[in-house]
C-alpha positions as CSV (number, residue, x, y, z in Angstrom):
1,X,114.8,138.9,55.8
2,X,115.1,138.7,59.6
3,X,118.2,137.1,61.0
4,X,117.5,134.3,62.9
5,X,119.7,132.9,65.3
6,X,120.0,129.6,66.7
7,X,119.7,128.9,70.6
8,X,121.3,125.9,71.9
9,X,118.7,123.9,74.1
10,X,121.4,124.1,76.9
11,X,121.1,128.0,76.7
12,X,117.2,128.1,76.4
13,X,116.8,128.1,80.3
14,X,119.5,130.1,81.6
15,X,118.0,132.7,78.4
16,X,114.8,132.5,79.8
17,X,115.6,132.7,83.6
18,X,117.4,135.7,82.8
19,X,114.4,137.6,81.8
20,X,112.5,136.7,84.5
21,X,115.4,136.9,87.8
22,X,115.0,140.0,90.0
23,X,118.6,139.5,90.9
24,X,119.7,139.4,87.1
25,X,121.1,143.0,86.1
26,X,118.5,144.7,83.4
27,X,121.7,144.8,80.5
28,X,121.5,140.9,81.3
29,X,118.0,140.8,81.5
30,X,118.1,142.9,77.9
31,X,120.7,141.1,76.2
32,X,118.8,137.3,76.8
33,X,115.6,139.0,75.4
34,X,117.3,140.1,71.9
35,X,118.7,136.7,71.9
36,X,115.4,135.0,71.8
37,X,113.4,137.7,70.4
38,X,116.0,137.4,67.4
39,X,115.8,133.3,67.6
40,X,112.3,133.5,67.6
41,X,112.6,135.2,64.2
42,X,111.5,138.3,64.6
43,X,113.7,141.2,62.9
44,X,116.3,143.6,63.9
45,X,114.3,146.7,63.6
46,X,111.2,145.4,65.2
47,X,113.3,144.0,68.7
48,X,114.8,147.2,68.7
49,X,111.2,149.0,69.0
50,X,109.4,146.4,71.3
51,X,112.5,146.5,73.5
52,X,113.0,149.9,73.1
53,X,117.0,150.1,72.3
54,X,118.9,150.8,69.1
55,X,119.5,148.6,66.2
56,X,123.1,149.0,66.8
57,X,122.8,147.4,70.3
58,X,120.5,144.4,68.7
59,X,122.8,143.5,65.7
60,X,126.0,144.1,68.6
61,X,124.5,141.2,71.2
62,X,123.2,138.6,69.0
63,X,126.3,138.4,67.0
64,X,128.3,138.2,70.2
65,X,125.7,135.2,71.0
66,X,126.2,133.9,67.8
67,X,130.0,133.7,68.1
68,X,130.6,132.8,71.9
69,X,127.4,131.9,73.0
70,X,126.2,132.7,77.0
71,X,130.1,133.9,77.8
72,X,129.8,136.6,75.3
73,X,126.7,138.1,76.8
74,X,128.9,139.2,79.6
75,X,130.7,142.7,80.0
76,X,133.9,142.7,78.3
77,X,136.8,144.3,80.2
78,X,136.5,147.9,79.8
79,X,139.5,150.2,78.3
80,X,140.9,153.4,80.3
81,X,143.6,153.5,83.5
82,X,143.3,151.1,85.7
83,X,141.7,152.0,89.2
84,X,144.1,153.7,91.0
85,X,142.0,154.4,94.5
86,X,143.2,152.1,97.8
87,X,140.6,150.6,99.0
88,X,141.9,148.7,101.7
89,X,143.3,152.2,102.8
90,X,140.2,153.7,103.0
91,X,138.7,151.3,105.3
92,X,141.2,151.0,107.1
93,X,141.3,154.9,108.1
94,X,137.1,154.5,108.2
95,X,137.7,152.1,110.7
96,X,139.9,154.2,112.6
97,X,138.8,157.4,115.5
98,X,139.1,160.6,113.3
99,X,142.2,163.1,114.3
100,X,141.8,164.9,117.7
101,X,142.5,168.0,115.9
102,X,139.3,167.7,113.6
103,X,137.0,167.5,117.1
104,X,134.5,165.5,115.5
105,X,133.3,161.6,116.6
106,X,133.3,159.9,113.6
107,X,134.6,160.2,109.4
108,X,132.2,161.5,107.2
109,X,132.9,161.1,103.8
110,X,134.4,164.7,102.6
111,X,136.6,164.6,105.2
112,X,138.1,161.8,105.0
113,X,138.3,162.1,101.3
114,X,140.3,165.2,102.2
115,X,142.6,163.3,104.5
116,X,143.2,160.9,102.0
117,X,143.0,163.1,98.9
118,X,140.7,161.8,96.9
119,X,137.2,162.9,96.1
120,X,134.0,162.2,98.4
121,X,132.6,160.3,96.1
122,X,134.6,157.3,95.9
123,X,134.7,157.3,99.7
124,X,130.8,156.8,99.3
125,X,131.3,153.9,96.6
126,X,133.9,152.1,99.2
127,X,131.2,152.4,102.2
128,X,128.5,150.9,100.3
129,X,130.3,148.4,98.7
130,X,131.6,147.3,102.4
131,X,128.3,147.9,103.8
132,X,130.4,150.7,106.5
133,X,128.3,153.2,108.3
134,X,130.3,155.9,110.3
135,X,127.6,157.9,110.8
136,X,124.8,155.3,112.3
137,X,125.2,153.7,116.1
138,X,123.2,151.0,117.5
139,X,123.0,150.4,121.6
140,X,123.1,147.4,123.1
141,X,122.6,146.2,126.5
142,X,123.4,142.8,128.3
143,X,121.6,141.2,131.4
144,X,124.1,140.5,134.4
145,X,121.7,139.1,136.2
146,X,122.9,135.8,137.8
147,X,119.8,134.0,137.4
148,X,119.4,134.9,134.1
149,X,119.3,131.4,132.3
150,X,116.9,129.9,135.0
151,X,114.5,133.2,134.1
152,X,114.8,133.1,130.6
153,X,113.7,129.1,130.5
154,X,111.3,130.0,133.3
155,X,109.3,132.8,131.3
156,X,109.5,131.3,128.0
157,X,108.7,128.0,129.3
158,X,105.4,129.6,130.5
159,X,104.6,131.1,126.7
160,X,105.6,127.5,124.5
161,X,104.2,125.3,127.5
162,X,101.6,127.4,129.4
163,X,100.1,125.0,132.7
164,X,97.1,123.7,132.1
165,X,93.4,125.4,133.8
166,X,96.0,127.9,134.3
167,X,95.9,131.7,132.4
168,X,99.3,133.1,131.9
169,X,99.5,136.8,132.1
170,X,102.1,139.6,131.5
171,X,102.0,143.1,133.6
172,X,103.8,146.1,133.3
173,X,103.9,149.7,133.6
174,X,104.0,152.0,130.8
175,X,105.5,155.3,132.9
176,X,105.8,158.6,132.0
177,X,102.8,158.7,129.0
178,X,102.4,162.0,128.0
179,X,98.9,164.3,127.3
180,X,100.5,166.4,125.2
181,X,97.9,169.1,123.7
182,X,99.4,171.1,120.2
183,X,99.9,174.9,120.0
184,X,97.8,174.4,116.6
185,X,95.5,172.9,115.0
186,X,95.9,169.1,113.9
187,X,95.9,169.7,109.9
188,X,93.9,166.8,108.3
189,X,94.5,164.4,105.8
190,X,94.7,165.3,102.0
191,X,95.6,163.5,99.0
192,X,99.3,164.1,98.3
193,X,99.6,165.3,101.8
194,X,100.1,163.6,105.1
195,X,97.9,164.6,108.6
196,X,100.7,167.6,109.8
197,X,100.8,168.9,113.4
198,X,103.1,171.8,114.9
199,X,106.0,170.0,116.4
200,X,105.7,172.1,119.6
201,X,103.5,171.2,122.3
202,X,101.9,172.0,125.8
203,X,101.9,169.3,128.7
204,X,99.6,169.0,130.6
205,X,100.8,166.3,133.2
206,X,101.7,162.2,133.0
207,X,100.3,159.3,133.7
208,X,100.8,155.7,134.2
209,X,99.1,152.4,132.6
210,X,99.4,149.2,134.0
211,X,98.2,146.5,130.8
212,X,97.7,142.9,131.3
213,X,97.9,140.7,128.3
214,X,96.7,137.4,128.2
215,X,96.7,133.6,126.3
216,X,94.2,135.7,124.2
217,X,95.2,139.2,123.7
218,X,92.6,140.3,126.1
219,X,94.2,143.2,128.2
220,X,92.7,144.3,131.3
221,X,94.0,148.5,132.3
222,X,93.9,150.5,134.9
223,X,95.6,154.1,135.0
224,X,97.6,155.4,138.2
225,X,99.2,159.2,138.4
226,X,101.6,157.2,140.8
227,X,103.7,153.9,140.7
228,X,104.1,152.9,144.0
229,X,103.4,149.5,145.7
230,X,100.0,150.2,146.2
231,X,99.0,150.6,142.9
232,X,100.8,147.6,142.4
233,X,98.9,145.3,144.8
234,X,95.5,147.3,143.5
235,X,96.1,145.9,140.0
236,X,97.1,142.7,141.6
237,X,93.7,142.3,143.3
238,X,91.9,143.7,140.3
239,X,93.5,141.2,138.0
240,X,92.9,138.4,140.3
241,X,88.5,139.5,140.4
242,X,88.7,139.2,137.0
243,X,90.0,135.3,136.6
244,X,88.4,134.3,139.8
245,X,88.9,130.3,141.0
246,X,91.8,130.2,138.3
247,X,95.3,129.7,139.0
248,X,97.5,133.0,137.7
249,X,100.9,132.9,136.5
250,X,102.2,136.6,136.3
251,X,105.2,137.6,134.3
252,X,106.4,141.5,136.0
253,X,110.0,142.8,135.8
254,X,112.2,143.4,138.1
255,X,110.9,146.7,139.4
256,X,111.1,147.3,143.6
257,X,107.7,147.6,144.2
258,X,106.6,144.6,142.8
259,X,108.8,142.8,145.5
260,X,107.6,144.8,148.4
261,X,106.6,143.0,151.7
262,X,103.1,144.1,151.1
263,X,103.1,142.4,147.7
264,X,105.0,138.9,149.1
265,X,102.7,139.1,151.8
266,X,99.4,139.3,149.5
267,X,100.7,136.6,147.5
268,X,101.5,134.4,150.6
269,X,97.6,134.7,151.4
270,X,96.6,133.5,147.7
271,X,98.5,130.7,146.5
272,X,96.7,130.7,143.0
273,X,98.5,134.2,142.1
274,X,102.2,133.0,141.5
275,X,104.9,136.1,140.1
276,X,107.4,134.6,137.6
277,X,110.2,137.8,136.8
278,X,111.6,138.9,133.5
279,X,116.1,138.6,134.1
280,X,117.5,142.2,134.8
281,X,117.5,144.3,131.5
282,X,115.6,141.5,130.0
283,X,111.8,143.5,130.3
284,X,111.8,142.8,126.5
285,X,110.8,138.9,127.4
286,X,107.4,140.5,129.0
287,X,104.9,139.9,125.8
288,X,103.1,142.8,127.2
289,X,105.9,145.2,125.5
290,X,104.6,144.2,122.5
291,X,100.8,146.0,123.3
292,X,102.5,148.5,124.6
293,X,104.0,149.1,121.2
294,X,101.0,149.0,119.5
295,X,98.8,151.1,121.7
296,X,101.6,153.9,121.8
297,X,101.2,153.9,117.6
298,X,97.7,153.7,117.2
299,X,96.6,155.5,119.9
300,X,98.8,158.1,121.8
301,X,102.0,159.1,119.8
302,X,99.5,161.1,117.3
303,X,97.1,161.8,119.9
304,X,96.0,165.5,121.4
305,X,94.9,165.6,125.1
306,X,94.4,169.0,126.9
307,X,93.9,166.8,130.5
308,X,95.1,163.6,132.0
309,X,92.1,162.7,132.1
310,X,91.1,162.9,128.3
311,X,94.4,160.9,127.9
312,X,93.1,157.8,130.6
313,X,89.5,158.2,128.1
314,X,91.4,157.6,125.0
315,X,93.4,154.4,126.8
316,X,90.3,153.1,128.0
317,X,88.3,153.4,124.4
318,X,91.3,151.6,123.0
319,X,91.5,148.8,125.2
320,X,87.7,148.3,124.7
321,X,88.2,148.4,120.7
322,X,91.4,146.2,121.6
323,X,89.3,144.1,123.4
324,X,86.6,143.6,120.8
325,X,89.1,142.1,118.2
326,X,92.2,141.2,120.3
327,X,94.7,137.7,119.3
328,X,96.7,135.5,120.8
329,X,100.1,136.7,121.3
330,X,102.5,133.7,120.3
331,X,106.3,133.6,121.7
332,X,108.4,131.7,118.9
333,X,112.2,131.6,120.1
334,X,112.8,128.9,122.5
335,X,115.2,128.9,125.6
336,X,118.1,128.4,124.1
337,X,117.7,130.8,121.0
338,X,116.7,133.6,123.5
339,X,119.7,133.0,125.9
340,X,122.1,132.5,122.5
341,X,121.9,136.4,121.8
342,X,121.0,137.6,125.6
343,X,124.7,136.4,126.9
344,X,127.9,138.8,125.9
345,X,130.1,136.2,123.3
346,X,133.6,136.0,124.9
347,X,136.1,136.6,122.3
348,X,139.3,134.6,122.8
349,X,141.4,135.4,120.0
350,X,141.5,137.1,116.8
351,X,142.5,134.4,114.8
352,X,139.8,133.4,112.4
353,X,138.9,129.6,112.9
């Protein structure tokens, strides 16, 4: 006859949330199935099959239910030495530069295991438990630009609270894109198999692509083999034919030609084209980084081109399947969340408040 047990109705949902908790352990997960497989009535041998454990381990965790209830399901203290390994020691060295004499930049985890004497392996265990990384560095980069609070609430400002009858556009330059042709053959496709190409490659010259990105996603291209000032006021002029008798707001970075007396003096002569401008090392507010991003995955990083000009063909036949099924680009953060991570925090002390 199959041993039932009884489930206190306190313990039902807890049980049952067990089973079904992605952040529950599985032996947790296991042990809260016996116990209701078993208080549903259903017998030793047969849990053990549909569960797929042993008898043994069905017998061992409902009794331990039956005697001390949720508590027992928990891991009991386990026998053997205690842990012997310094863990504060270890991070503490981690943390630490390396020894001059080793001539290396950072600890990896065999030799600091042979600094400290103990085995690699529990160096490993202590980064991951800490979440420490030697091995991995991130850049960063703050703007010092003195204006940079007036730019940040003048840019964003544009993208939450655009003018109205007004079209808000972003422009920049994507330099130095490459028609790179390979020494072989593109290999295709195949199930189990990724597209493979040789990792060397011929060049066959640069070229530069100003992108305009709009209120709608509608981007408007034109491709220079130089980035001087009179490209600049080109695309200027081309942008403004395009939105005729409608006031333009322009977000550009910071870059000198963009501020040349050619350019202030064009602008004087057409009041409806006004130049708002991204902080220094703050070109990541212009939404127009964002296509650039795109275009560079689905378009050129796996492309071949034996010319330039094949390269400017395959831009242009994006942007017209851009075009074609384009979307608003929506800024999210305001002012004050952008310019909460854009300043450097001044530390004062390292007291912990």
């Amino acid at each position: 006859m199959p041993v039932a047990v009884p489930v206190r109705d306190e313990d039902l949902p807890t049980l049952e949330a067990w089973t079904r908790a992605p952040s529950v352990s599985a032996g947790a997960a296991l042990r809260a199935r016996i116990v209701l497989a078993c208080a549903a009535g259903e017998g030793t041998s047969q849990v053990a099959r549909r569960l797929g454990t042993s008898r043994p381990t069905v017998i061992a965790w409902r009794e331990r239910y039956r005697a001390g209830g949720l508590a027992a399901l928990a891991d009991a203290p386990r026998s053997g030495r205690p842990k012997t390994v310094d863990e504060a020691e270890i991070l503490a060295r981690t943390l630490e530069p390396p020894p001059a004499g080793l001539g290396v930049t950072h600890w990896s985890s065999r030799l600091l295991a042979a600094e400290l004497g103990v085995g690699d392996a529990t160096i490993a265990r202590c980064w991951r438990r800490y979440g420490l990384q030697p091995w991995r560095r991130e850049s960063f980069k703050f703007s010092t630009d003195p204006a940079l609070e007036a730019k940040v609430r003048d840019v964003v400002g544009l993208y939450l609270d655009p003018p109205q009858k007004a079209v808000v556009l972003c422009v920049c330059e994507k330099s130095q894109i490459q028609a790179l042709d390979r020494t072989a053959p593109i290999l295709p496709l195949r199930p189990g198999l990724p597209e493979r190409a040789t990792h060397d490659y011929v060049r066959h010259g640069t070229t530069t692509l100003f992108a305009l990105e709009v209120a709608t996603g509608h981007v408007t291209e034109a491709c220079y083999e130089l980035h001087r000032h009179e490209e600049f006021l080109a695309f200027l002029k081309k942008v403004a034919r395009a939105y005729p008798r409608q006031k333009l707001h322009v977000v550009v970075d910071n870059y000198a030609t963009h501020k040349h007396p050619d350019v202030e003096a064009w602008l004087a002569r057409h009041h409806r084209v006004t130049l708002h401008f991204t902080p220094t090392s703050g070109s990541w507010l212009n939404l127009v980084e964002v296509f650039f991003s795109i275009i560079t995955r689905q378009a050129i990083r796996r492309g071949t081109f034996v010319s330039v000009k094949e390269l400017v063909g395959a831009i242009r036949r994006f942007i017209d399947g851009w075009n074609d099924r384009c979307h608003p680009f929506t800024w999210t953060k305001t002012p004050d969340e952008v310019l909460s991570h854009a300043r450097p925090r001044k530390r004062t002390s390292d007291a912990e408040h």
